[in-house]
N, C-alpha and C positions, 0 to 999 in steps of 0.2 A: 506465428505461422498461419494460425487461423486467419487473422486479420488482413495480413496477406492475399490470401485466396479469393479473402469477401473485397478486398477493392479491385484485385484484375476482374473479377467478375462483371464488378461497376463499369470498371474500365470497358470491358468487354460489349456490355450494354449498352454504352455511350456510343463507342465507333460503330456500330450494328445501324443502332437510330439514324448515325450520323451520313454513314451511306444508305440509307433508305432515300431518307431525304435528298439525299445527290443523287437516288434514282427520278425520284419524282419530278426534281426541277430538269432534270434532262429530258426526260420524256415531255414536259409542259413545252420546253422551247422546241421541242420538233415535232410535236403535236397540232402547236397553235397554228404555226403557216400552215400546214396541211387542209386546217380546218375551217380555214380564212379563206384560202385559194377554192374552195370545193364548195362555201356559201358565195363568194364573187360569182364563180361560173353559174350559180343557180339562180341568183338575184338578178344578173344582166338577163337572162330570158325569161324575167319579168317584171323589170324594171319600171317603172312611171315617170312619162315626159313631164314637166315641167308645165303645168299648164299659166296661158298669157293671162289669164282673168280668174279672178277670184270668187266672181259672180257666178252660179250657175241659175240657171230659170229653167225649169222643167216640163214639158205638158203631159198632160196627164194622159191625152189620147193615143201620142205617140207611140211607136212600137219599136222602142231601144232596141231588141235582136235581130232588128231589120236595119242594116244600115244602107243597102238600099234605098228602102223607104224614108228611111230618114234622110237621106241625102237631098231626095226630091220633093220631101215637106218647109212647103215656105214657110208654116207656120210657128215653128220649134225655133227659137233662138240657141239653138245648141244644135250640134251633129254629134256623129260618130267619125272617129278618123282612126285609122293605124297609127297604131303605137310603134315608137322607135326606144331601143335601147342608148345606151352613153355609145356605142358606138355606130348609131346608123342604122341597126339592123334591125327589122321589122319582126314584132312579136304579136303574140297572139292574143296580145293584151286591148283594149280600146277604150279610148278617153275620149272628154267632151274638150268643145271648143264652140268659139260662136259660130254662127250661121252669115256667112257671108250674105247668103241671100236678103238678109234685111239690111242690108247697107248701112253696115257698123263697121268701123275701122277702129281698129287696136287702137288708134292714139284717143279716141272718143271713151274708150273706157278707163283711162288712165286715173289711179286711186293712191291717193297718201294714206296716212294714219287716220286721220280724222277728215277727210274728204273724198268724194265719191259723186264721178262725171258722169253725169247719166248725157246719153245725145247719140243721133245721127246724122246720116249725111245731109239730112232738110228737115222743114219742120215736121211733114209726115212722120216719118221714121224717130224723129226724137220723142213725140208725143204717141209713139208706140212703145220706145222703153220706158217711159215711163208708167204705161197702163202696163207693163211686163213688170215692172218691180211692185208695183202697188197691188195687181190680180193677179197673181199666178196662175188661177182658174185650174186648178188639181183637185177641187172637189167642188161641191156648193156651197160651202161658207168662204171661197177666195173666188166667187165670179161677182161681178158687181151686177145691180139688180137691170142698170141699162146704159148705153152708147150716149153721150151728148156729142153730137158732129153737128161741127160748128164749119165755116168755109173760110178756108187758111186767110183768103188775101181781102178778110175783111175784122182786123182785132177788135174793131168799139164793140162789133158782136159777139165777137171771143169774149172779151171781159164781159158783158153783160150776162154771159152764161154762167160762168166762174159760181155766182152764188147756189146754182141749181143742183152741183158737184155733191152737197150737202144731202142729211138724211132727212125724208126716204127716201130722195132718189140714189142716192150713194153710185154715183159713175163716174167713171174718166173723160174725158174731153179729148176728142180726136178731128183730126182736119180733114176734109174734101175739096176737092176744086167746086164751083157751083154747077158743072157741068159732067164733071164725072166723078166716077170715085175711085181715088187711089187703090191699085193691086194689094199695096201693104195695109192700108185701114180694111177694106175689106176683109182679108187675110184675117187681121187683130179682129175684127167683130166674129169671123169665125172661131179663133179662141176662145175668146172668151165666151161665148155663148151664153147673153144675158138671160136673166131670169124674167123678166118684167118687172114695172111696177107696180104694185097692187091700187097704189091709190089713182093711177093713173091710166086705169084699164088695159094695168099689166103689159101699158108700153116696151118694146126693147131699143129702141132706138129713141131719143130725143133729138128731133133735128130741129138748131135753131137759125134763123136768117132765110135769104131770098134763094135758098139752095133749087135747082131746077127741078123738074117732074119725072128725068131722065135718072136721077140720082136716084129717089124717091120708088119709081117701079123697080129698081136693081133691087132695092134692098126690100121691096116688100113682095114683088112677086116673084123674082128670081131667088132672095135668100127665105122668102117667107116670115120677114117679120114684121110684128106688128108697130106703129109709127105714131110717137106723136109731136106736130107739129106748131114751130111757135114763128112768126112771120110778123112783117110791119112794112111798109114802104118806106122807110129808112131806118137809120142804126138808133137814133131817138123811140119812134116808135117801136120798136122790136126791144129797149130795153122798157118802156112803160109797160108793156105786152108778157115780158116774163116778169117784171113787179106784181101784173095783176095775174098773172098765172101760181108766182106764189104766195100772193095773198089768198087766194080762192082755196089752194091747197091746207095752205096752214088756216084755215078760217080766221085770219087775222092781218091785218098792212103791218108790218112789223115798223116797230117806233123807231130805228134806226137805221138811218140812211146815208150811204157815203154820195156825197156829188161830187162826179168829174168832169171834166170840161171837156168835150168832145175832142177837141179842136188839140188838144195838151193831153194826149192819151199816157205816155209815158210817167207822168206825173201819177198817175193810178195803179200802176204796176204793184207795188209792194202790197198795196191793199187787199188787194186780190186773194192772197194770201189765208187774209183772217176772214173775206168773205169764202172763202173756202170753207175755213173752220166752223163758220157759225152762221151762215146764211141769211144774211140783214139786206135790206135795199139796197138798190145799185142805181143811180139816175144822171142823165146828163143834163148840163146846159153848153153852150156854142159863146163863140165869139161874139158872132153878128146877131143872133137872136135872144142872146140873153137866158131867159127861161121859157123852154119851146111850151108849148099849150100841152103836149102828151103829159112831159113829166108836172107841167103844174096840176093837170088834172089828176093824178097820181098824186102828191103831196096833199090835196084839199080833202082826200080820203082817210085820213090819217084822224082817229077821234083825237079831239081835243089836241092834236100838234104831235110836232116828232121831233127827236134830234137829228138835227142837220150835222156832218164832218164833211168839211169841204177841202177837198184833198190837192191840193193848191196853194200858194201865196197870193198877194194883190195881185201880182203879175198874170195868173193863171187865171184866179175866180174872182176879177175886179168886186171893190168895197159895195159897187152901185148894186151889182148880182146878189151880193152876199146882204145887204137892207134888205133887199125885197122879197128874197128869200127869206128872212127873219120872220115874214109876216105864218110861214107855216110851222114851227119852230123851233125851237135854239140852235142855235149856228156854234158851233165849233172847229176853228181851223185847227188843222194837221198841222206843228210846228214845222219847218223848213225852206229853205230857200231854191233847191232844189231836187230833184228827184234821188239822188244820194243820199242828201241830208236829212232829205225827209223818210227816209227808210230808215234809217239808224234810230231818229227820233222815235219813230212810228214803233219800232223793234221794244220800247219801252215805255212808250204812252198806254195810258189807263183811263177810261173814267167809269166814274159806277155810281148809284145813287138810286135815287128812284124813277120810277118810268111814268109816259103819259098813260092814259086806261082809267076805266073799274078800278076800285079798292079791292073787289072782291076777284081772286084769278091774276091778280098786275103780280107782273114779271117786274124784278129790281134791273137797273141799265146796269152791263159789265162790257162797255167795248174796249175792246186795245187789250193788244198781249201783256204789258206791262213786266216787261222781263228784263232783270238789270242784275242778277249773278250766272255762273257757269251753270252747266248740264243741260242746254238745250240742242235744238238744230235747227238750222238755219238752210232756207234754199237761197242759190246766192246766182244773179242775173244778170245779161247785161241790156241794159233798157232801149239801146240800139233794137234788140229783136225780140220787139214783144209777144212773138210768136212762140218763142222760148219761154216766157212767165206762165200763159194761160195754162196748157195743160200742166205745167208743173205746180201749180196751184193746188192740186190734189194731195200732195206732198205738208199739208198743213192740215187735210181732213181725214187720213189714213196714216198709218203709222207713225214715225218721227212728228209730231203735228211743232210747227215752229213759223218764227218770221223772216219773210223774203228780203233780202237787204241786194243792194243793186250796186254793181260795181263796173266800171271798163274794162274794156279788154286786155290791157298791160298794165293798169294801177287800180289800189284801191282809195278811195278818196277817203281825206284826210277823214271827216265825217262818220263814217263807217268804220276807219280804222281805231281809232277814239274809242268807238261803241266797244268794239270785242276786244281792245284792250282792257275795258272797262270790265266784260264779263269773263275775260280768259281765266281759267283753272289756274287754281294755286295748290302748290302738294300739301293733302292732307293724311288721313288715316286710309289706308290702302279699303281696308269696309265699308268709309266712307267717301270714297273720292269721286269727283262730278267730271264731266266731257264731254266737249260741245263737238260738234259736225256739221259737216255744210254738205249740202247736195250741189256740187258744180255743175250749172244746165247750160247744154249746147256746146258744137265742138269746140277746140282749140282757136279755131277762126275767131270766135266770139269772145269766148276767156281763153286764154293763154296760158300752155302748161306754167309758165313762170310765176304768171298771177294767181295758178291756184296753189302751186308750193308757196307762196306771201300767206294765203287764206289760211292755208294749213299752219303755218304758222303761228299766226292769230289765233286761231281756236285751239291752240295744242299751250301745252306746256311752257312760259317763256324759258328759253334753254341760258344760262349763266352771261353769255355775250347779249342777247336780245334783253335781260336784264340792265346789265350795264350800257348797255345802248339806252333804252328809255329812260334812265336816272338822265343820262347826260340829254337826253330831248327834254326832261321837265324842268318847270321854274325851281327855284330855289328851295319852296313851300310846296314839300311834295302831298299828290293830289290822292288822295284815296280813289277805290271805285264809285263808292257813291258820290263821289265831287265833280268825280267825272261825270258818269251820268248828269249830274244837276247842272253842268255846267251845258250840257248839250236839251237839255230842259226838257229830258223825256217824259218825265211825268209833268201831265199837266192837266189840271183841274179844267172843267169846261169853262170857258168863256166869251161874251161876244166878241165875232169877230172886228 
């Protein structure tokens, strides 16, 4: 009987618990909608749009709780705008978005995984986002020290400035007409608001070329700053002119020199890149003149000889150029056939050894990126509009530092494509895995969303089909990366040309 007792008990204990628990899952199910419906109705009246760009760029002078004033500051790549909820309806919430006013259109920013369009609607405005992503100018360690304005509708002087980008002058490359100066450069030199140079009597402006005197009092007695100028009566002499501007700076003609062929500007495009990086000579020669008297007098300065990279084939820096050239010295041609191929080349060419000079103080030669695995970045161009390489050139001496590879507007040449098949990421240890990037420069006009999803491709991950795809593209005797590379003969010991 006892026993009894003790198991209704049990018993009793059981179905007690057992309706507890059939209370609590009932109250859960008519609890949760209640609790669901009552965070929806709080979340929608403060919900966040969706923003078009991933990019934000901030200024630091702005006054974010003014959107007023923000509205009518040209200088802010960002606004304020009313925020909307999922249904339309305006909250009290406010997000960024870009600034129309700089003549950026949505499709100019358009970004994959591992690519990213910097551009706007001309060269102006493209050569302002890019001094936007490289200077933020939010405090003094992100303003650069000064302005190089250069005049849009003359490149052999854009590229001849290219090497000056480099430290100490550490600045952006911006465009003017030769008679006025763009709203939006302008605009950008008010951002940023250089420091000076010190070496250079705290210069803020480096203006280089036949730029007018109209340009020149805007920016020195209207904006008040201080100028300094580098000039020549032609694009020859204005590149001998910033040779010996920074020989004089650096106390020394630096022993490495790229020559381009006036006449074949596009061929020098990629270069640009590592004269960004590392600020070596820059000199022309012509067609019809051969080796003009500026740059030979420039080369005969050179103690005891320099290396010559002549950025060109026969076709570009005829054999007869490259003898006579020899005589100031060692010639070394850039492998390639064309301006394509010679990017890809260039993207993995090295040479290094010892230098001309004193024993005592000589600098060892290290030119050429010499880069033939994953993890880098790459600005990626199209040589139609060289207008788009110069200022992005900076993109190789600030952050990301990498090499410019040149491609069409809707393909990428076989050339180039080779290369970063050659360096594309392979999966590794998640701790250890590399990732390459390209900076797509200039709009869609010029590269084409379709060609930059190809790019992205290339530099990303080969996906199981794009694998099976390149088996059935190679020979029989499959080619490792380094085969690759060798077969496009990127490294390449100096020799005469």
């Amino acid at each position: 009987m006892k026993e009894k007792n003790i198991i209704d008990n049990n018993n009793n204990k059981i179905n007690s618990s057992k309706k507890l628990q059939l209370i609590i899952l009932l109250s859960f199910i008519i609890l949760v909608p209640i609790i669901v419906i009552a965070f929806n109705n709080n979340s929608n009246s403060n919900s966040k749009v969706l923003l078009n760009f991933s990019l934000q760029l901030y200024n630091k002078d702005t006054n974010f709780n003014d959107e007023e004033e923000q509205s009518q500051n040209p200088l802010s790549l960002v606004k304020y705008v009313q925020a909307q909820d999922n249904n339309g309806n305006n909250t009290n919430k406010q997000q960024h978005q870009f600034n129309r006013k700089n003549n950026v259109n949505e499709e100019n920013y358009f970004a994959t995984a591992s690519t990213t369009r910097i551009a706007g609607d001309d060269y102006y405005s493209t050569a302002v986002a890019i001094s936007q992503i490289i200077y933020p100018a939010i405090n003094d360690y992100t303003r650069p020290n000064a302005v190089i304005l250069v005049p849009v509708n003359d490149p052999a002087v854009g590229l001849t400035s290219v090497g000056i980008i480099h430290h100490p002058i550490d600045s952006p490359i911006l465009y003017t007409d030769n008679d006025k100066l763009p709203s939006i450069t302008k605009e950008e030199i008010k951002r940023l608001k250089p420091d000076g140079i010190p070496v250079v009597d705290n210069a803020q402006i480096m203006m280089i070329g036949n730029i007018s005197d109209t340009v020149y009092d805007e920016l020195s007695k209207e904006m008040g700053l201080k100028i300094f100028r580098i000039t020549g009566e032609s694009s020859i002499d204005i590149s001998a002119n910033v040779d010996e501007f920074m020989s004089t700076m650096h106390t020394d003609h630096r022993d490495e020199i790229m020559i381009a062929n006036l006449d074949h500007l596009n061929y020098a495009l990629y270069a640009e890149a590592w004269n960004a990086h590392m600020g070596h000579g820059f000199l022309y020669v012509t067609d019809d003149k051969g080796i003009p008297e500026p740059t030979r007098q420039q080369l005969e300065k050179r103690f005891g000889g320099a290396y010559l990279y002549l950025l060109g084939d026969e076709k570009v820096i005829p054999k007869e150029i490259a003898d006579e050239l020899a005589q100031y010295g060692h010639i070394t041609r850039i492998p390639g056939t064309d301006p394509y191929s010679m990017s890809a080349r260039f993207a993995g060419f090295k040479d290094m050894g010892n230098n001309y000079g004193f024993w005592i103080g000589e600098m060892p030669r290290n030119f050429g990126w010499g880069l033939q695995e994953a993890g880098h970045n790459y600005a990626i161009v199209n040589p139609e509009y060289p207008q788009d390489a110069i200022p992005a050139s900076i993109l190789s001496h600030r952050g990301k530092h990498g090499p410019m590879l040149l491609i069409e507007k809707d393909n990428v040449p076989k050339p180039v494509e080779t290369y970063l098949q050659a360096v594309q990421p392979s999966l590794t240890d998640s701790r250890e895995q590399l990732f390459n990037h390209g900076w797509i420069i200039g709009p869609p006009s010029h590269i084409s969303i379709a060609n930059q999803a190809e790019i992205d491709s290339l530099l990303s991950f080969p996906l199981p089909q794009q694998q099976q795809q390149q088996q059935q593209q190679q020979p029989s005797v499959q080619l490792s990366p380094s085969s690759l590379l060798q077969q496009l003969s990127l490294s390449s010991s100096p020799s005469p040309s």
